[in-house]
Backbone as CSV, one residue per row, in Angstrom:
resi,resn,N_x,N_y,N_z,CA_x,CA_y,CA_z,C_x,C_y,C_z
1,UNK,10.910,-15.200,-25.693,10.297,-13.932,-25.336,9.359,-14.092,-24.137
2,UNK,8.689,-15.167,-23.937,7.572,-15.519,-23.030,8.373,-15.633,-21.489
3,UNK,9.656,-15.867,-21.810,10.535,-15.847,-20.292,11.294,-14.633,-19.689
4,UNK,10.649,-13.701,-20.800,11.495,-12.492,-20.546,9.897,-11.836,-19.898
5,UNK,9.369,-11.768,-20.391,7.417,-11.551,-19.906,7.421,-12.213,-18.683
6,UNK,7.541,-13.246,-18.343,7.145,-13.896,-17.347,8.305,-13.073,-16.454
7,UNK,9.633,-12.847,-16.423,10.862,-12.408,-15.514,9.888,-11.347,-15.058
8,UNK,9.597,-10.109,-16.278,9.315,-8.726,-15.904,7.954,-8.875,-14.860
9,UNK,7.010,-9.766,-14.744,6.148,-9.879,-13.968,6.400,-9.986,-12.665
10,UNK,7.130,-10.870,-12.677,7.881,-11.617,-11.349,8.613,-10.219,-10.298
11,UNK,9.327,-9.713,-11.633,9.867,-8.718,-11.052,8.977,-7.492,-10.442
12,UNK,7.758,-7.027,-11.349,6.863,-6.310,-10.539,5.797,-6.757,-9.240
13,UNK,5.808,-7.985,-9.323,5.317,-8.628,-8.254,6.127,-8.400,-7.039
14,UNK,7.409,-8.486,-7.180,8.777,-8.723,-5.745,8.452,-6.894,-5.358
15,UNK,8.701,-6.542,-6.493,8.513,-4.373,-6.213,6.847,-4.228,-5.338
16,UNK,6.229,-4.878,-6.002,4.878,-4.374,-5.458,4.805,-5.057,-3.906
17,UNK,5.750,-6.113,-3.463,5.629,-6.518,-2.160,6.366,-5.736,-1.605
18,UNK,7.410,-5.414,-2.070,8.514,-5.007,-1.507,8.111,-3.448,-0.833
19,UNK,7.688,-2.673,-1.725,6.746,-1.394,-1.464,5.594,-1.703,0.019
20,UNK,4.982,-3.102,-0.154,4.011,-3.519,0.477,4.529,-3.501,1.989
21,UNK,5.522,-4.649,1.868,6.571,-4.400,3.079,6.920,-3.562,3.555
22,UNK,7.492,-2.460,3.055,8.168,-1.190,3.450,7.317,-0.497,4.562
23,UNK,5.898,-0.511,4.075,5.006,0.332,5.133,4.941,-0.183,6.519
24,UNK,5.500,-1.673,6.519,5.207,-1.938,7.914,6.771,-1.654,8.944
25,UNK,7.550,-1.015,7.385,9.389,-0.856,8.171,9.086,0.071,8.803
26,UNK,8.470,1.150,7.862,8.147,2.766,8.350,7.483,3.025,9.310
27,UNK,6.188,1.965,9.626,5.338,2.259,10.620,6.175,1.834,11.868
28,UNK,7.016,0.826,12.094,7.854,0.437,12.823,8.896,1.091,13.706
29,UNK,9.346,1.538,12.636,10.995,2.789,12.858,10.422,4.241,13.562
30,UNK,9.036,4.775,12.609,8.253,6.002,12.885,7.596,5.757,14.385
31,UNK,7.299,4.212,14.839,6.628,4.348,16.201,8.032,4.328,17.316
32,UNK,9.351,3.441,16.694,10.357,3.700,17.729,10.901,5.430,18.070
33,UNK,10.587,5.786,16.952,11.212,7.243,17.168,10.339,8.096,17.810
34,UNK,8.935,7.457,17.561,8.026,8.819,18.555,7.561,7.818,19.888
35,UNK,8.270,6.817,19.872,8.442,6.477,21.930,6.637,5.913,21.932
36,UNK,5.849,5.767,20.763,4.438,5.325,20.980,4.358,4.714,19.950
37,UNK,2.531,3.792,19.267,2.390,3.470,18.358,2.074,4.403,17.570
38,UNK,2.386,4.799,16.316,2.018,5.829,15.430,1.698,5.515,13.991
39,UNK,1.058,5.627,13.429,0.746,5.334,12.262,0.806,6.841,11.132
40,UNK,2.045,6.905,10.647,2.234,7.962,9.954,1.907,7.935,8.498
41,UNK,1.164,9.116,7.569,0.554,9.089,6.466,0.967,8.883,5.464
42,UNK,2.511,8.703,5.652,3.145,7.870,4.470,2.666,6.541,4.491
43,UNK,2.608,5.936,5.670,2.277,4.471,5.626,0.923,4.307,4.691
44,UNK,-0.143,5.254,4.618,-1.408,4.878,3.982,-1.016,5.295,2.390
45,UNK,-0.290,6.008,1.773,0.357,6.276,0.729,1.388,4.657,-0.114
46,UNK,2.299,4.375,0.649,2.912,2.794,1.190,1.883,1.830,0.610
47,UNK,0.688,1.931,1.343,-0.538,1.266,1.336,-1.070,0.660,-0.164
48,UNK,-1.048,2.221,-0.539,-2.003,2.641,-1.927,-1.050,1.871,-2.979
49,UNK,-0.012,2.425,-2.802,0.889,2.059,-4.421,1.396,0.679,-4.328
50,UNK,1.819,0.464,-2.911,2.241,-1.667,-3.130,0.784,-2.266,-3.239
51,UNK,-0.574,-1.631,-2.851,-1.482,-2.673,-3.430,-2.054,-2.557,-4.493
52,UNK,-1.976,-1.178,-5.283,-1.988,-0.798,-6.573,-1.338,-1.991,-7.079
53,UNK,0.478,-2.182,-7.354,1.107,-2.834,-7.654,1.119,-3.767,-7.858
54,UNK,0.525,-4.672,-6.417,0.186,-6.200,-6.214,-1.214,-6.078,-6.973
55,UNK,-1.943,-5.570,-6.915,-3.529,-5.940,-7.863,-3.411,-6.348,-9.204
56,UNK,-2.446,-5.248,-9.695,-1.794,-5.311,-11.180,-1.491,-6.593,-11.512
57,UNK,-0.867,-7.296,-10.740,0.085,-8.337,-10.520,-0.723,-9.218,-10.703
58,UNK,-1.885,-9.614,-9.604,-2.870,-10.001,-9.099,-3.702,-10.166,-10.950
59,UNK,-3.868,-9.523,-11.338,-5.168,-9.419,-12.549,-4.005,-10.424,-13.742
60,UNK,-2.699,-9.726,-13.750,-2.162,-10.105,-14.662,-2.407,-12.348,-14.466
61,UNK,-2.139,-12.417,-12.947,-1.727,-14.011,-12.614,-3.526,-14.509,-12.700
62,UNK,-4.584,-13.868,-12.915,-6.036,-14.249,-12.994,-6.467,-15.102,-11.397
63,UNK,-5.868,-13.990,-10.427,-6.182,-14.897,-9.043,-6.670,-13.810,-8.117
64,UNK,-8.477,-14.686,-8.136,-9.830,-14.159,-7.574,-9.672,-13.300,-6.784
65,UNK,-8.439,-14.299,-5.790,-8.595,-14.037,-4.184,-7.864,-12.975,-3.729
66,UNK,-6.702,-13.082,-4.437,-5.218,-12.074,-4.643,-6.244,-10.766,-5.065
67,UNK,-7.161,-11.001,-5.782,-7.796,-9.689,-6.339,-8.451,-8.749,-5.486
68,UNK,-9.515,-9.941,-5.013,-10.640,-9.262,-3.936,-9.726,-8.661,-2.989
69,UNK,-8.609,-9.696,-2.408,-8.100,-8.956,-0.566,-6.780,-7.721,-1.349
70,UNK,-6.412,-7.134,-3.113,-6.102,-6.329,-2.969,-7.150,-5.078,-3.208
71,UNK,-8.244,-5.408,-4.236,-9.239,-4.199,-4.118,-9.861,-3.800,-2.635
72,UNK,-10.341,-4.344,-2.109,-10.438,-4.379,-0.700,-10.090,-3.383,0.011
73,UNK,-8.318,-3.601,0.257,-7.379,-2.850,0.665,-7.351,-1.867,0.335
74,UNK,-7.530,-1.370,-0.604,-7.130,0.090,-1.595,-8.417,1.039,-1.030
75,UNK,-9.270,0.324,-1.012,-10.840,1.054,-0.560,-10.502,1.584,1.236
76,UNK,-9.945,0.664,1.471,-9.372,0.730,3.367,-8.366,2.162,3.472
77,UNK,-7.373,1.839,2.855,-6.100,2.828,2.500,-6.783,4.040,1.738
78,UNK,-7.720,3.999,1.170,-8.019,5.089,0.505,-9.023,5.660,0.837
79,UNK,-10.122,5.523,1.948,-10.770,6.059,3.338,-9.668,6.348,4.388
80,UNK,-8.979,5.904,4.812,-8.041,6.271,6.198,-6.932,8.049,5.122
81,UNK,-6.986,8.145,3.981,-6.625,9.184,3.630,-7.558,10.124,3.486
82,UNK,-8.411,9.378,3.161,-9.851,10.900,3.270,-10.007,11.230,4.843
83,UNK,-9.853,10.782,5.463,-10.146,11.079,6.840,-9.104,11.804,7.594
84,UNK,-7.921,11.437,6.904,-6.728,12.468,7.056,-6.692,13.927,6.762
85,UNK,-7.122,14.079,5.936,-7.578,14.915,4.499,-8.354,15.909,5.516
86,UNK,-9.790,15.162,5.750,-10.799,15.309,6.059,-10.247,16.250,7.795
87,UNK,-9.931,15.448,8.418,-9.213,16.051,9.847,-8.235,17.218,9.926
88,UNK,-7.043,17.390,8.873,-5.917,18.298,8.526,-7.007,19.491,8.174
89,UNK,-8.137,19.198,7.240,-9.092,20.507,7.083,-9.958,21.288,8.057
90,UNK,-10.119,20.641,9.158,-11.259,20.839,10.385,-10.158,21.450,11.055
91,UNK,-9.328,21.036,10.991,-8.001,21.894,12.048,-7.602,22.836,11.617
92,UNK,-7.474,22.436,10.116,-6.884,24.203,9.824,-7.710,25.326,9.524
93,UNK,-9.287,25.107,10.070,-10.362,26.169,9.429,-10.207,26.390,11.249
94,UNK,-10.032,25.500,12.557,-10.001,25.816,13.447,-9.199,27.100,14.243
């Protein structure tokens, strides 16, 4: 049973990178298509849930460091959406 526990971890670990990864496909593909660098608000969404994911991961494996640089992140990703938030509202009262 302990190898079937250990698989399912493994396996949310590969998802939570994999998610992690993705944001830098999107930010990638989204800057070839708009001809500049762009950082589109899915990417900070991207952000939230692969380091959600990886933290999970992170608490489950009891590693400090894995912890701190994913709480960290989430605080980063989750200001750059308030400010989104925050900007989409100033424009649309404009």
């Amino acid at each position: 049973m302990k190898l079937a526990s250990e698989t399912l971890w493994l396996i949310l670990g590969f998802t939570g990178q994999a998610v992690f990864t993705g944001r830098f496909v999107l930010q990638w593909l989204y800057s070839e298509f708009q001809k500049r660098s762009v950082i589109p608000v899915a990417f900070w969404y991207l952000s939230m849930l692969g380091s959600a994911i990886l933290l999970v991961y992170a608490i489950y494996r009891e590693d400090p460091v894995f912890i701190a640089g994913q709480s960290f992140g989430m605080v980063v990703y989750l200001r750059n959406l308030q400010l989104i938030r925050q900007q989409a509202k100033s424009v649309k009262e404009s």
